[in-house]
C-alpha positions as CSV (number, residue, x, y, z in Angstrom):
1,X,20.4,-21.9,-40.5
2,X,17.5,-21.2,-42.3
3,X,14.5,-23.1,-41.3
4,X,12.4,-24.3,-44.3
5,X,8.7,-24.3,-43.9
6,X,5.8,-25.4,-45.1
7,X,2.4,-24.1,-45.0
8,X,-0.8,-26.2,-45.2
9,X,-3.9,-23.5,-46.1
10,X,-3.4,-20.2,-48.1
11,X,-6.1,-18.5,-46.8
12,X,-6.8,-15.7,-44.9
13,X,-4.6,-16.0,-41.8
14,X,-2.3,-18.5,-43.8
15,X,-1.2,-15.9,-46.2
16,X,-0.9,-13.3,-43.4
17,X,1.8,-15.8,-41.7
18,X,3.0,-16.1,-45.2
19,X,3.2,-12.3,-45.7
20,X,5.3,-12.3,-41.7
21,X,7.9,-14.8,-42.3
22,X,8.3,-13.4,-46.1
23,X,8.9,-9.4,-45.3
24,X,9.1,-9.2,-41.6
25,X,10.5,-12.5,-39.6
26,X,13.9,-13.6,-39.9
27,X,15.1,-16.9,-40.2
28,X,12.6,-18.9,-41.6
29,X,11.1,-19.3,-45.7
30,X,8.7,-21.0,-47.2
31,X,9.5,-23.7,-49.4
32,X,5.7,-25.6,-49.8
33,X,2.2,-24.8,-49.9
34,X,-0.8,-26.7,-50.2
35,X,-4.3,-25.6,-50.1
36,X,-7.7,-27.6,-50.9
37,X,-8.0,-24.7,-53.9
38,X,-4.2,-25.6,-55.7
39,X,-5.0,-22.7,-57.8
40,X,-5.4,-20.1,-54.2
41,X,-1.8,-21.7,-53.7
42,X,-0.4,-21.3,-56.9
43,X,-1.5,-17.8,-56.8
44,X,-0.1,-17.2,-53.4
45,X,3.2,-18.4,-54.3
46,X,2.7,-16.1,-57.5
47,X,2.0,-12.8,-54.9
48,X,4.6,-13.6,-52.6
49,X,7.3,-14.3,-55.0
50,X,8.0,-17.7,-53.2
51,X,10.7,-20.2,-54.2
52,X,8.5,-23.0,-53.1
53,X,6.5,-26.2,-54.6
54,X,2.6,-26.7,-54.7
55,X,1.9,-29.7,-53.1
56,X,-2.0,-31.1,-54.3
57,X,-1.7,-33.0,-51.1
58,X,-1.1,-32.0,-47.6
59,X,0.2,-35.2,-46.4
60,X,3.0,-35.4,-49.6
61,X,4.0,-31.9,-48.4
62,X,4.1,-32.9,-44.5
63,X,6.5,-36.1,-45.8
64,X,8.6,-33.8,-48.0
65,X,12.4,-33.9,-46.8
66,X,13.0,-30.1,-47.8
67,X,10.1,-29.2,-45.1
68,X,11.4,-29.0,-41.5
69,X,8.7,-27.0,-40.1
70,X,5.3,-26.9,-40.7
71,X,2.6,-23.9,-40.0
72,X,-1.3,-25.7,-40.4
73,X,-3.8,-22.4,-41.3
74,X,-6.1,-24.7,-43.2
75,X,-10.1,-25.3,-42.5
76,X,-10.4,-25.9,-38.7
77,X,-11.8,-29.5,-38.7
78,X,-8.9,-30.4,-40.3
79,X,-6.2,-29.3,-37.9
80,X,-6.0,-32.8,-36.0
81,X,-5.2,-34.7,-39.3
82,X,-2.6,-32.5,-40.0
83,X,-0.6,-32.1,-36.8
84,X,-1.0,-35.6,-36.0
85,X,0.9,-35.9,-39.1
86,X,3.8,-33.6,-38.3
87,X,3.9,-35.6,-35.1
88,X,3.9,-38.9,-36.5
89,X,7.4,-37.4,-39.1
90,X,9.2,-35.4,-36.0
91,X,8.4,-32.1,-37.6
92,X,7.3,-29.1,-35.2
93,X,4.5,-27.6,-36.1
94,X,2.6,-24.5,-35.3
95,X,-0.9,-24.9,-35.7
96,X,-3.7,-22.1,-35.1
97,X,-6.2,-22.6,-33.2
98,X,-8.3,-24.7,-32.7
99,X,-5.7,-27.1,-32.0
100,X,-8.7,-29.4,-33.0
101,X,-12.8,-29.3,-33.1
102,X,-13.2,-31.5,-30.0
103,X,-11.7,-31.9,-26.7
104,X,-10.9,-35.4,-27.2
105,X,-9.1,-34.6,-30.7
106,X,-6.6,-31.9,-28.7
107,X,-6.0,-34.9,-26.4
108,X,-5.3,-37.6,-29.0
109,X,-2.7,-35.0,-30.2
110,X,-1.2,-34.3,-26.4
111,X,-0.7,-38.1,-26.2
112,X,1.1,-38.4,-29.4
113,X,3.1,-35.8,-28.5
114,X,4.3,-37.6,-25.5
115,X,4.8,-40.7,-26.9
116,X,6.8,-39.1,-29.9
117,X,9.2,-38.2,-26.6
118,X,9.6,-34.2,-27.1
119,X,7.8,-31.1,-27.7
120,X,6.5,-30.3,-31.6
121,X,3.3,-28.6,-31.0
122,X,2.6,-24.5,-30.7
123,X,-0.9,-24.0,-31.2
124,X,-1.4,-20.2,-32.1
125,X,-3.1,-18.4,-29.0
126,X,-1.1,-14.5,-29.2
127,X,-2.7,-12.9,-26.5
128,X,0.1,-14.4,-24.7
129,X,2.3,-12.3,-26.9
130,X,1.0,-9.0,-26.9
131,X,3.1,-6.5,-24.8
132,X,-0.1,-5.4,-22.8
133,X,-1.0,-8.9,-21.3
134,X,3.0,-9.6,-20.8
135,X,3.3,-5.6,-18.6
136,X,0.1,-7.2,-16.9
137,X,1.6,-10.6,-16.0
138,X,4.5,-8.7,-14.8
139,X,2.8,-6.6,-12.4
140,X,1.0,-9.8,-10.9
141,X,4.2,-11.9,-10.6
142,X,5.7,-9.2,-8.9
143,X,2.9,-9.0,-6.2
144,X,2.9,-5.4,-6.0
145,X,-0.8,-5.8,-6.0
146,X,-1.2,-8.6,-3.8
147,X,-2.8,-12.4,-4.8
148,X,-5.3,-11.6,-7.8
149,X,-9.5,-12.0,-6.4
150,X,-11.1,-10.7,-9.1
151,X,-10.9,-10.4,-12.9
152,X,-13.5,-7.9,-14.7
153,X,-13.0,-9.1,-18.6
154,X,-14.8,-7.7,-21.7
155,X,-14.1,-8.8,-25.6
156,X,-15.8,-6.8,-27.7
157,X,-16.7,-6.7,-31.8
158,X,-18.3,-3.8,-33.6
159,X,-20.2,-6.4,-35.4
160,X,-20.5,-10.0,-36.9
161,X,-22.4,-11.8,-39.7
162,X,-25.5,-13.3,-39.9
163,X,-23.9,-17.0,-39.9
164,X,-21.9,-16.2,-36.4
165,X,-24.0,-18.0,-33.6
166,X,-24.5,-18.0,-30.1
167,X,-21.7,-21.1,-29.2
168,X,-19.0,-19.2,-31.5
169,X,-19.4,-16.4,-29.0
170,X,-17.4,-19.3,-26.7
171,X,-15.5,-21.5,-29.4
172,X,-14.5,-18.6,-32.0
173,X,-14.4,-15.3,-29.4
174,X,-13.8,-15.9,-25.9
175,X,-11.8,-18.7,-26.4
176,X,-8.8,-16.3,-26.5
177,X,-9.0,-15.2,-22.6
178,X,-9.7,-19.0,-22.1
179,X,-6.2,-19.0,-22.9
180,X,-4.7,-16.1,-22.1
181,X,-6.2,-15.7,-18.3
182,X,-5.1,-19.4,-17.5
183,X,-1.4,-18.4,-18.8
184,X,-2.1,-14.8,-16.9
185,X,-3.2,-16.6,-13.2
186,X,-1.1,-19.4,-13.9
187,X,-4.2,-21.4,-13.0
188,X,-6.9,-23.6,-14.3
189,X,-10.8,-23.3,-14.3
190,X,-12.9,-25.4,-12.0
191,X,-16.6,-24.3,-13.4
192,X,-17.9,-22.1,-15.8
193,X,-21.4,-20.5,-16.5
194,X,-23.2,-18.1,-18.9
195,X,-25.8,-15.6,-18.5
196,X,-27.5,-13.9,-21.1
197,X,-28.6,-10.2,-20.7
198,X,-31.0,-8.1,-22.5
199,X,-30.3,-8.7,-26.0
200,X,-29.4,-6.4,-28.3
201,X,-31.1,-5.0,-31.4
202,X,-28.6,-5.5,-33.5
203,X,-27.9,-8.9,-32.8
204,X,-29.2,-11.5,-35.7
205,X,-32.5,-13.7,-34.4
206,X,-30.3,-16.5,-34.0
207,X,-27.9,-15.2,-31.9
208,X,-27.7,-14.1,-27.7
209,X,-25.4,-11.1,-27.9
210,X,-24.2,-10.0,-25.5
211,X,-23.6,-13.3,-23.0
212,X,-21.1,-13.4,-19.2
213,X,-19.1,-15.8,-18.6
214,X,-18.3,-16.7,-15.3
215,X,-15.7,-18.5,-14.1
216,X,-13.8,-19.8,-11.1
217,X,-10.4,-21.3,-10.2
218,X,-8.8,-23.6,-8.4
219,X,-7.3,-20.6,-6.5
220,X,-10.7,-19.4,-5.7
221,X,-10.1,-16.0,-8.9
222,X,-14.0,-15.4,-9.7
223,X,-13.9,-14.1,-13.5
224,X,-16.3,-12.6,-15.7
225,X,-16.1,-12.3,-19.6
226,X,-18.2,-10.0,-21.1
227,X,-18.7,-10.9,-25.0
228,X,-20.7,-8.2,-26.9
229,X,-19.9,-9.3,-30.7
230,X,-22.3,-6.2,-32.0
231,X,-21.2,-3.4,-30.1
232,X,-20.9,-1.2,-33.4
233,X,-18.2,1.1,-31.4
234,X,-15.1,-1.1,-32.5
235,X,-12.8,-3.8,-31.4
236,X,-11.9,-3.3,-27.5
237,X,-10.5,-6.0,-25.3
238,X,-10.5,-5.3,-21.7
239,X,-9.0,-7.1,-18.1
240,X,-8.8,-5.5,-15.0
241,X,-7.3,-8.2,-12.1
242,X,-8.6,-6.4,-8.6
243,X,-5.9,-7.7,-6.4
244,X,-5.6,-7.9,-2.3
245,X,-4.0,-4.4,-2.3
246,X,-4.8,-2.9,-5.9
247,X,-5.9,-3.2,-9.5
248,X,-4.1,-3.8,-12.6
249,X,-5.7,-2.9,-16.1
250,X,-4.6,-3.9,-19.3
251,X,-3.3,-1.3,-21.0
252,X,-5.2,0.5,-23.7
253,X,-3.5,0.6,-27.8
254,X,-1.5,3.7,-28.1
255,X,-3.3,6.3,-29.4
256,X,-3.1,10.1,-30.3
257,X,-5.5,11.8,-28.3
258,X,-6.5,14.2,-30.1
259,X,-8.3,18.3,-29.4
260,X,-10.1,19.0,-32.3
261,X,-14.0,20.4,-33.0
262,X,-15.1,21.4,-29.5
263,X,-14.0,17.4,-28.2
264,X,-11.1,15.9,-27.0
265,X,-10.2,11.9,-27.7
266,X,-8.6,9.0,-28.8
267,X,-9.7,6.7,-31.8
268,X,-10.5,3.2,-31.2
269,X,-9.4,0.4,-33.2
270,X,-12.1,-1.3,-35.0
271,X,-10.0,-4.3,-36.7
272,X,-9.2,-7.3,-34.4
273,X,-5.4,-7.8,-36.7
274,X,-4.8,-4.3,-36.0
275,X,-5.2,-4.6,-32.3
276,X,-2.7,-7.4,-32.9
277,X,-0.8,-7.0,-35.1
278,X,2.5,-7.0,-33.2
279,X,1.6,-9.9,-31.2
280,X,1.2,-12.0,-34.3
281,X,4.5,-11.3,-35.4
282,X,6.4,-12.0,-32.1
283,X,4.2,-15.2,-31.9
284,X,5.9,-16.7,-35.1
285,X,9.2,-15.2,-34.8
286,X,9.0,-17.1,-31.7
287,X,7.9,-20.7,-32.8
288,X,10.9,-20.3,-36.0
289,X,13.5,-19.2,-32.7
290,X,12.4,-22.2,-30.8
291,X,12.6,-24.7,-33.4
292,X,16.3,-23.2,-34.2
293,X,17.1,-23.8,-30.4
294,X,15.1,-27.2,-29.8
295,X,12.9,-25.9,-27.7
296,X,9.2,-24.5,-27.8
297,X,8.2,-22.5,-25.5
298,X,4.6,-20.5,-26.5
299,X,1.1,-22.0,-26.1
300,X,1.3,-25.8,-25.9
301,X,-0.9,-28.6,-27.1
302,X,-2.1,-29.2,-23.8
303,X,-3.0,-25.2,-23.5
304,X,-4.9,-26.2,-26.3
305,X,-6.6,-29.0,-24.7
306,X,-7.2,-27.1,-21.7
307,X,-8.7,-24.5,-23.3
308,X,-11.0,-26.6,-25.5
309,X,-12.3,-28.6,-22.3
310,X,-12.9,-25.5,-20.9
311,X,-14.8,-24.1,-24.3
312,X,-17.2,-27.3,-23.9
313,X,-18.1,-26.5,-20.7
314,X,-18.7,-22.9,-21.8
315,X,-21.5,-24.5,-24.7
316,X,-23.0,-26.4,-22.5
317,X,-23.5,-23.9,-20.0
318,X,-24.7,-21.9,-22.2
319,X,-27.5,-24.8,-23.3
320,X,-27.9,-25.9,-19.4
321,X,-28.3,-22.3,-17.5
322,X,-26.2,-23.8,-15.0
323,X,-22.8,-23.9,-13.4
324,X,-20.6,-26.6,-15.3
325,X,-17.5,-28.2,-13.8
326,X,-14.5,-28.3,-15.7
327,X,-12.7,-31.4,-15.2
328,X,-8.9,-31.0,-16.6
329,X,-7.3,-33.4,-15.3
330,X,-3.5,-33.7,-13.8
331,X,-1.3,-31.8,-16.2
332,X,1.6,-34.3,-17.5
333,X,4.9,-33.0,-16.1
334,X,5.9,-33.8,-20.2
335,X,4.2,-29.9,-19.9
336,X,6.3,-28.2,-17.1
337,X,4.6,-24.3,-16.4
């Protein structure tokens, strides 16, 4: 069976997913698009070559009977809307994240979800996916390094624009190991806080770069995140878990190292799709597998909600200068780990 889907914003990241299931995925086509700019979608169905109908509205394209899937890549503050849609017709839908703008919005979606009776939502975190983060996992399931104490974390950007501000260093960049150390410990934050060192020169006026964030667990793992968003070297992404009897470190991109004029090296990515690239992929082949099957099984809307709680408490320890609690609340055996 091939799972027909439709795809609600033909931007950026939209016409990327576009691009996977068209040329690389299998199972899966597009049959609708909709985008606030008809004419970005019509010309996205024009470059792709897609068999599919422009919808002028996202809800007439959520209700349409040839759609069985949806993907939601449109403006963030409108992800809510849209899932809760998909929810309230029985579809599945991957959304990216943010799963929605607000805490509370992520949880109005996690109760629908459960009173709709069965899994829909994967919110699209791919760190989870990368082959890097899973060898990690593996190595701290296994114990071979003992219980995990520590985690020494670093995400950082050769550079931003001027309109990126200090809380998108939380909500738009270190909102990715929010997720992806919670699904790595298998635990959940209890408090977070954010120091700010020495700021950089080449960070805008507006902006703290670069900022820690610390955070606990309810297993007692102390973490720190360091976000430098204008390190001008390129795009590195680092986790080392010091364990009871060793240390695991995320493996590095592979890379030629090359000998050449009197230096020896290896070149470092500088685009955040490149670094992951093949995650992305696996990430949707995997939502279009699970739908197939009747079964989800990547980054849930209450991984969404947990990481969003978690992002608030991040912003307003950032305001505050203080340790924040995070408060998630019981998870809902509706979302078994």
């Amino acid at each position: 069976m091939t799972l027909q889907i439709g795809v609600i914003g033909t931007g950026a990241i939209g016409q990327d997913h576009i691009r996977r299931i068209t040329q690389a995925l299998s199972g899966a086509r597009v049959v609708a698009v909709n985008d606030i700019n008809p004419q970005q979608a019509r010309d996205t169905v024009a470059r792709y070559q897609l068999d599919a109908i422009v919808h002028t509205d996202a809800h007439t394209l959520v209700a349409d009977p040839a759609v069985q899937a949806l993907l939601v890549t449109s403006w963030g503050p409108t992800h809510e809307e849209f899932v809760l849609a998909a929810i309230a017709k029985g579809k599945p839908v991957f959304c990216e994240k943010p799963l929605a703008v607000t805490a509370e919005g992520c949880r109005r979606i996690v109760d629908a979800e459960i009173a709709h009776g069965k899994r829909l939502v994967q919110v699209g975190f791919m760190r989870p996916y990368d082959a890097g983060y899973r060898a990690l996992k593996e190595v701290i399931t296994s114990g071979s390094i003992g219980a995990p104490l520590m985690l020494h974390c670093a995400h950082r950007n050769p550079t931003v624009g001027d309109s990126y501000t200090t809380p998108m260093a939380i909500t738009d960049t270190v909102i990715h190991e929010l997720d992806v150390l919670r699904w790595l410990l298998d635990d959940d934050y209890v408090s977070a806080q954010v120091v700010f060192p020495r700021k950089s020169s080449h960070a805008s006026s507006h902006l703290a770069d670069p900022q820690i964030v610390l955070l606990e667990t309810t297993r007692g793992v102390r973490i720190d995140v360091e976000i430098f968003v204008n390190c001008q070297y390129g795009y590195d992404i680092q986790c080392a878990v010091v364990g009871e009897s060793g240390i695991a470190n995320l493996p590095e991109p592979a890379s030629v190292l090359l000998r050449s004029n009197a230096r020896l090296g290896t070149a470092i990515l500088t685009d955040w799709k490149q670094r992951f690239i093949d995650a992305y992929d696996v990430e949707l082949q995997g939502f279009i597998n699970g739908v197939r099957d009747g079964a989800l099984t990547g980054p849930s809307a209450w991984d969404g909600y947990a990481a969003a709680v978690a992002a608030d408490a991040c912003v307003k320890a950032q305001e505050t200068r203080q340790v924040e609690a995070i408060s998630l609340g019981a998870r809902p055996a509706f979302y078994p780990r």
